[in-house]
C-alpha positions in Angstrom: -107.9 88.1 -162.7 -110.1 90.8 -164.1 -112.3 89.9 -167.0 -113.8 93.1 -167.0 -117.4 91.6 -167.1 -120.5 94.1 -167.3 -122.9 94.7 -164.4 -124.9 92.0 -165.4 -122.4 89.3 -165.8 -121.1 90.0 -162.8 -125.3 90.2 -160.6 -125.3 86.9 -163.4 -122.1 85.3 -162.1 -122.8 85.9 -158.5 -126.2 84.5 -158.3 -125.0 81.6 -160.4 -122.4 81.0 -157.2 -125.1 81.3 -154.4 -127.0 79.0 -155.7 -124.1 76.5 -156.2 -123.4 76.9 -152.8 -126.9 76.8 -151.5 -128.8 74.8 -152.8 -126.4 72.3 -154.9 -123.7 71.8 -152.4 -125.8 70.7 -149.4 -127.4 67.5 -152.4 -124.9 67.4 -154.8 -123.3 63.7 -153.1 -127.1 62.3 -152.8 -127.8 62.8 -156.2 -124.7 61.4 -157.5 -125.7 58.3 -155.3 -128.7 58.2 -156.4 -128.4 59.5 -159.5 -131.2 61.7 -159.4 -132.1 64.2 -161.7 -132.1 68.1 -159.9 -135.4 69.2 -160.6 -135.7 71.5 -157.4 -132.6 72.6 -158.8 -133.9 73.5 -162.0 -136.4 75.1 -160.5 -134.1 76.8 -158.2 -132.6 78.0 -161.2 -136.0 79.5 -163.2 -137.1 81.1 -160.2 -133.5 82.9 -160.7 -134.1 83.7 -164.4 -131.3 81.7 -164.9 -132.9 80.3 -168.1 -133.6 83.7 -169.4 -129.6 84.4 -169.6 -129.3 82.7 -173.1 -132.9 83.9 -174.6 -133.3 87.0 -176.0 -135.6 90.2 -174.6 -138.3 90.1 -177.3 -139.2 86.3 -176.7 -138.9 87.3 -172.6 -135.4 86.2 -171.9 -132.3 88.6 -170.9 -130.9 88.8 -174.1 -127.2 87.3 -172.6 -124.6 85.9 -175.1 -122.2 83.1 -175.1 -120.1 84.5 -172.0 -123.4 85.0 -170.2 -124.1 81.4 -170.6 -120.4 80.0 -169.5 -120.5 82.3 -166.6 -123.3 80.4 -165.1 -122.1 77.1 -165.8 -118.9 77.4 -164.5 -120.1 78.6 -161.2 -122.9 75.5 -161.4 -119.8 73.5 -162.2 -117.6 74.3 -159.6 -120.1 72.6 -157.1 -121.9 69.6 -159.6 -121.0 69.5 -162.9 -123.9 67.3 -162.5 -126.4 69.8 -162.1 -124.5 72.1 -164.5 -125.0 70.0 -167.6 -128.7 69.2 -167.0 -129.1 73.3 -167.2 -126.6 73.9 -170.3 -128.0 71.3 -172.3 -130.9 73.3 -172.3 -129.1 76.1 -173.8 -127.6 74.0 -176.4 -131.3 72.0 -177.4 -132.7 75.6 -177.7 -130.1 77.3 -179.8 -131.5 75.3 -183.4 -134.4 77.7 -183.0 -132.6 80.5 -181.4 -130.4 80.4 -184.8 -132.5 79.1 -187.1 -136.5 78.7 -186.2 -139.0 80.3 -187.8 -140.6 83.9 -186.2 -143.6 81.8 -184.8 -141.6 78.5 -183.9 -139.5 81.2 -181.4 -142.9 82.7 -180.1 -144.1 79.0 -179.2 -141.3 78.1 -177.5 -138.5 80.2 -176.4 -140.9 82.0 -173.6 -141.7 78.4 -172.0 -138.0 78.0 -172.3 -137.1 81.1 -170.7 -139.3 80.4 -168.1 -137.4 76.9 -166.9 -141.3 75.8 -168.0 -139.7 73.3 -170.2 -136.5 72.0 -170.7 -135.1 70.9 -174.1 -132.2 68.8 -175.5 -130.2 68.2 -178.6 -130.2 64.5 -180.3 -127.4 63.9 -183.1 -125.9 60.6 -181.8 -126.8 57.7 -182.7 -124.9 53.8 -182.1 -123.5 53.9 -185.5 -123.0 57.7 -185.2 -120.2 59.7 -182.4 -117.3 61.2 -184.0 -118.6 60.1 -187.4 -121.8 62.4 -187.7 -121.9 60.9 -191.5 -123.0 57.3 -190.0 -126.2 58.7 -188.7 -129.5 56.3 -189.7 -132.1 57.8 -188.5 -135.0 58.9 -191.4 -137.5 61.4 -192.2 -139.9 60.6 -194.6 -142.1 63.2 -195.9 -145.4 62.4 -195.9 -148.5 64.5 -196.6 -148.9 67.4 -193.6 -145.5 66.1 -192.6 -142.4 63.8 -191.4 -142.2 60.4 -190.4 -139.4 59.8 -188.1 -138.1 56.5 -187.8 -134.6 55.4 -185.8 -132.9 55.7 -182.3 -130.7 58.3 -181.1 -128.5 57.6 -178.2 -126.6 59.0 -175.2 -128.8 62.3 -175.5 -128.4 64.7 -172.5 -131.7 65.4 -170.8 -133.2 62.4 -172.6 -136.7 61.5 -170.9 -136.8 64.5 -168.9 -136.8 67.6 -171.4 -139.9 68.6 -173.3 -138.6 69.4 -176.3 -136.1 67.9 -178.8 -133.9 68.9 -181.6 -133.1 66.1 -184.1 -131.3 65.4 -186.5 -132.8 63.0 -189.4 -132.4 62.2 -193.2 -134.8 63.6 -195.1 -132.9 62.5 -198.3 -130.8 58.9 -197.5 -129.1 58.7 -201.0 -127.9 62.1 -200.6 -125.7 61.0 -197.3 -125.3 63.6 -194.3 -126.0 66.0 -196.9 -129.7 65.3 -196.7 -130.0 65.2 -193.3 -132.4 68.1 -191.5 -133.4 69.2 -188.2 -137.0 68.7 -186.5 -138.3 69.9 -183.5 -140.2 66.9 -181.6 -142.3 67.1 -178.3 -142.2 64.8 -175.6 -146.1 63.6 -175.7 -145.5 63.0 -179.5 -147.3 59.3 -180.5 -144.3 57.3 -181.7 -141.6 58.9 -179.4 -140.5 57.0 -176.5 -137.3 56.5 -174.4 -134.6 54.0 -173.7 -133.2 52.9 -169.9 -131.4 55.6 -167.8 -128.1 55.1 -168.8 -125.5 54.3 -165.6 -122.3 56.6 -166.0 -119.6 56.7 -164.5 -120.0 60.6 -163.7 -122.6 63.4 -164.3 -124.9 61.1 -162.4 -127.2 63.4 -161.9 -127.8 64.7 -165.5 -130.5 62.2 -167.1 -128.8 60.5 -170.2 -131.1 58.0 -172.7 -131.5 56.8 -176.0 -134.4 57.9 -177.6 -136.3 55.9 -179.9 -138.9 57.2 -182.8 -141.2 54.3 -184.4 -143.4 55.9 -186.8 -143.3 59.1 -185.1 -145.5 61.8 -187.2 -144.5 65.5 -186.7 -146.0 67.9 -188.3 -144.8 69.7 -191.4 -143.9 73.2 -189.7 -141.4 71.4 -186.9 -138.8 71.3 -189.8 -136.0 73.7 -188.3 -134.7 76.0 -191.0 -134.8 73.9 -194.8 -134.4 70.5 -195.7 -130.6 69.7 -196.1 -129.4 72.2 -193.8 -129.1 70.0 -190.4 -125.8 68.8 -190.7 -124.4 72.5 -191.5 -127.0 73.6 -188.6 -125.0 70.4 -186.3 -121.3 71.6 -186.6 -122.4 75.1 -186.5 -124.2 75.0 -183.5 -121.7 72.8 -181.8 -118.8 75.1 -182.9 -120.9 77.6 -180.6 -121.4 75.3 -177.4 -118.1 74.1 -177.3 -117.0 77.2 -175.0 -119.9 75.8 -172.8 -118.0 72.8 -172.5 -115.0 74.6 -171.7 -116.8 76.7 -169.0 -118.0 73.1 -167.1 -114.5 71.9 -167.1 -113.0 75.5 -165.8 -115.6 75.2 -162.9 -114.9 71.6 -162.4 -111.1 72.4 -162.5 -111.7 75.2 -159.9 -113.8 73.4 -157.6 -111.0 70.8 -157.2 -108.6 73.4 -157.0 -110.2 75.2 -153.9 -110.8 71.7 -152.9 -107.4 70.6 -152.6 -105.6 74.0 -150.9 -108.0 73.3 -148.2 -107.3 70.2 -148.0 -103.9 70.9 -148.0 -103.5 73.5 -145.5 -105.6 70.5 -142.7 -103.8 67.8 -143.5 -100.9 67.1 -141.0 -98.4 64.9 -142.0 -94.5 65.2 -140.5 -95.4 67.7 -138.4 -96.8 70.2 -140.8 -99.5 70.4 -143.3 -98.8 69.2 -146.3 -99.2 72.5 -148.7 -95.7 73.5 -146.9 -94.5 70.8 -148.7 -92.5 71.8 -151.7 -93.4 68.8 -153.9 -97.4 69.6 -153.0 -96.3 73.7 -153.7 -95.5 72.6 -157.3 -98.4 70.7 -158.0 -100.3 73.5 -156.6 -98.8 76.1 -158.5 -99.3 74.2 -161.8 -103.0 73.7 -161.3 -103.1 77.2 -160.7 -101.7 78.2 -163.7 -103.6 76.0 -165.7 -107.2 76.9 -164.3 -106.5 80.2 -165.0 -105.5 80.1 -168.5 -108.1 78.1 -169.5 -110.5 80.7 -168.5 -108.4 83.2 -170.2 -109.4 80.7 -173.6 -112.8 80.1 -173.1 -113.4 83.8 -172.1 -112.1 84.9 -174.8 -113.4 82.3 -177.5 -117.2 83.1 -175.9 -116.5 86.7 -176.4 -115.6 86.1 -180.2 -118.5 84.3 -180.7 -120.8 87.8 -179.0 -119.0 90.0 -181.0 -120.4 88.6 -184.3 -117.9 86.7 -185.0 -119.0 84.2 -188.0 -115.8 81.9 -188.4 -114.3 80.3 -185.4 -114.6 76.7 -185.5 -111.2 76.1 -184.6 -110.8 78.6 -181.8 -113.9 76.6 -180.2 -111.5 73.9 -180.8 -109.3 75.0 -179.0 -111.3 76.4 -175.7 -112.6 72.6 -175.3 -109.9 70.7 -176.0 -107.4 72.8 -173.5 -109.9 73.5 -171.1 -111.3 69.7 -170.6 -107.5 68.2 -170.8 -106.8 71.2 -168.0 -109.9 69.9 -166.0 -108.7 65.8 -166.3 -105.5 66.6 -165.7 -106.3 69.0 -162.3 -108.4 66.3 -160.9 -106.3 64.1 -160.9 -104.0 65.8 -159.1 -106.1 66.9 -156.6 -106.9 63.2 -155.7 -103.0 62.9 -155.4 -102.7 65.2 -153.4 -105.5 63.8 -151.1 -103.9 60.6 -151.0 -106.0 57.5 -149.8 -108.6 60.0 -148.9 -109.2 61.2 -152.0 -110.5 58.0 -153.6 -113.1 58.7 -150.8 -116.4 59.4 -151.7 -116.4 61.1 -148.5 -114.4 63.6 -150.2 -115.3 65.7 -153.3 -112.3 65.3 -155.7 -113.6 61.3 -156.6 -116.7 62.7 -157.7 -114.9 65.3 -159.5 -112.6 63.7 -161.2 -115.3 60.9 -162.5 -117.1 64.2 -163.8 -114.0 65.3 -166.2 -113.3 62.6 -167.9 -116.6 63.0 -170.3 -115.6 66.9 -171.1 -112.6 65.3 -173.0 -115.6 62.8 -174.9 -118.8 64.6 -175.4 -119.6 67.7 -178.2 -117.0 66.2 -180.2 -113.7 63.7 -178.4 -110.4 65.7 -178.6 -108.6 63.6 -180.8 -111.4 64.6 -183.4 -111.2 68.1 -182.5 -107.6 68.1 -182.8 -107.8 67.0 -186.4 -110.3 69.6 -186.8 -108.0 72.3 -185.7 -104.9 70.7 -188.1 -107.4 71.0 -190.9 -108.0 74.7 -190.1 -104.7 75.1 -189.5 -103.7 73.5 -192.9 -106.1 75.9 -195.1 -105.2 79.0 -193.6 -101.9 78.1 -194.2 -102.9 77.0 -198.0 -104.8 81.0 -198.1 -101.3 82.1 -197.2 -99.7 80.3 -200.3 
């Protein structure tokens, strides 16, 4: 279909592809066995400017939006979701300065960022704390020329490898999630360290830890925006990665699409390859359908967000939740469709599928964001009355 993408998207989107194809392809089964983290890749990727798509001009970047962003991890996707989140979690550790940092915390920062100099990552969850942001434990405390984090957060995307972290902390306990706030902490910071690499069951290749503060000190001036804002700053700026999230499971869906019609078209069986089979047709047809209109939604929900758009919580929703059921749902398939040999490693669709499964989980499970979009649903409806 035509998305009617600008110049740029498109030079974006097609670069994006060739580097998939490249340079991820040819590696992406050795790092999932090893579980490797991409660093040529990443650098791959800089040398590209890719990392410069979600900064803007004045701070060196390319001044690219939401759609900008999805474009080049769907294509990233499409070959190693992998590698895809590894370079979008970036994106998403970044965007609490991006939205909220201070003129100099920008200037500091966003350049090396742009650059692929330094990677970054976001740090919300904690044991006690997935769905239920409220249960987070790890502290604050003020102390004179600054904060003194204390706690663990866990599961954290890009954990060991990134340079820079956004976390969430209480600054105020008794005050609940309402006093919690956002610091920026370096890696090299006394007091920080990391957990064990955790072993997943897919994205092997992205680095996931827990990372653990014991008397960490920051300084004063790595608060991100003011004290009591960092759960607001949290849903807001997940409301605005979600179509990310969305974009890695279109790709993912896609790549096991193409997968499978190859597939499909070799394998002989009764003669004739299996895609003239009308059962296979169906199946076919439906992932088809479904690929595309998940695009259509997270398309549509990144544009929103570009145009200015202030309220769209639920339409983020929305993008996410259909777009990572669309992506479980196709790989799955696929692997039917492959039959014994698609429970292959030797084939793509294993690793695929394995991959989907956390788009339904991470940046908020769809059960919760179903609830979410009832509740939006409910009070637009309660406007109405």
């Amino acid at each position: 279909m035509e998305y009617f993408l600008t110049e740029q998207q498109k030079t974006t989107k097609n670069l994006a592809r060739r580097i998939a194809e490249e340079r991820v392809l040819p590696v992406r089964a050795e790092l999932d066995e090893k579980e490797e983290f991409p660093w040529a890749i990443m650098k791959d990727l800089a040398d590209a400017d890719m990392f410069r798509v979600f900064i803007p001009e004045e701070y060196e970047g390319l001044g690219g939006g939401c759609l900008d962003l999805c474009l080049v991890v769907e294509e990233l996707s499409r070959v190693c979701s992998g590698v895809a989140i590894s370079y979008a979690a970036t994106a998403l550790g970044c965007s609490s300065l991006l939205e909220y940092g201070t003129e100099e915390q920008k200037r500091k920062h966003l350049p090396d960022v742009a650059s692929g100099g330094r990677l970054t990552a976001f740090a919300l969850t904690e044991a006690t704390a997935g769905s239920d942001v409220s249960a987070i434990r790890t502290t604050a405390r003020r102390e004179q020329g600054g904060y003194v984090l204390n706690g663990t957060k866990q599961f954290i995307t890009n954990g060991g490898e990134a340079e820079i972290y956004t976390v969430i902390a209480l600054t105020s306990p008794e005050r609940g999630i309402r006093g919690a706030s956002a610091f920026l902490v370096e890696k090299d910071t006394p007091g920080f360290t990391f957990g064990n690499k955790e072993k997943k069951m897919g994205l092997r290749a992205s680095a996931t830890r827990e990372l653990i503060f014991r008397n960490c000190l920051i300084p004063e001036e790595n608060i991100i925006g003011r004290e009591g804002m960092g759960f607001v700053m949290a849903m807001r700026l997940l409301d605005r990665s979600r179509p990310g999230v969305g974009a890695q499971a279109v790709g993912l869906a896609q790549g096991a699409l193409e997968a499978t019609v190859d597939y499909a078209r070799q394998r002989i069986q009764f003669g004739h390859p299996i895609i003239s089979l009308q059962a296979v047709q169906l199946m076919l047809a439906d992932m088809a359908i479904a690929v595309e209109a998940a695009r259509l939604l997270v398309y549509s929900v990144a544009k929103t967000i570009d145009s200015g758009e202030k309220n769209f919580t639920e339409e983020a929703a929305m993008a996410k939740v259909f777009a990572s059921d669309t992506a479980m749902k196709v790989t799955t398939d696929a692997v039917q469709i492959f039959g014994g040999a698609g429970y292959m490693r030797d084939y793509p669709v294993e690793k695929m599928m394995r991959d989907a499964k956390i788009t339904q989980i991470y940046e908020g499970s769809n059960e919760a964001l179903r609830t979410a979009i009832a509740f939006e649903l409910r009070k637009r409806k309660a406007r109405r009355e």
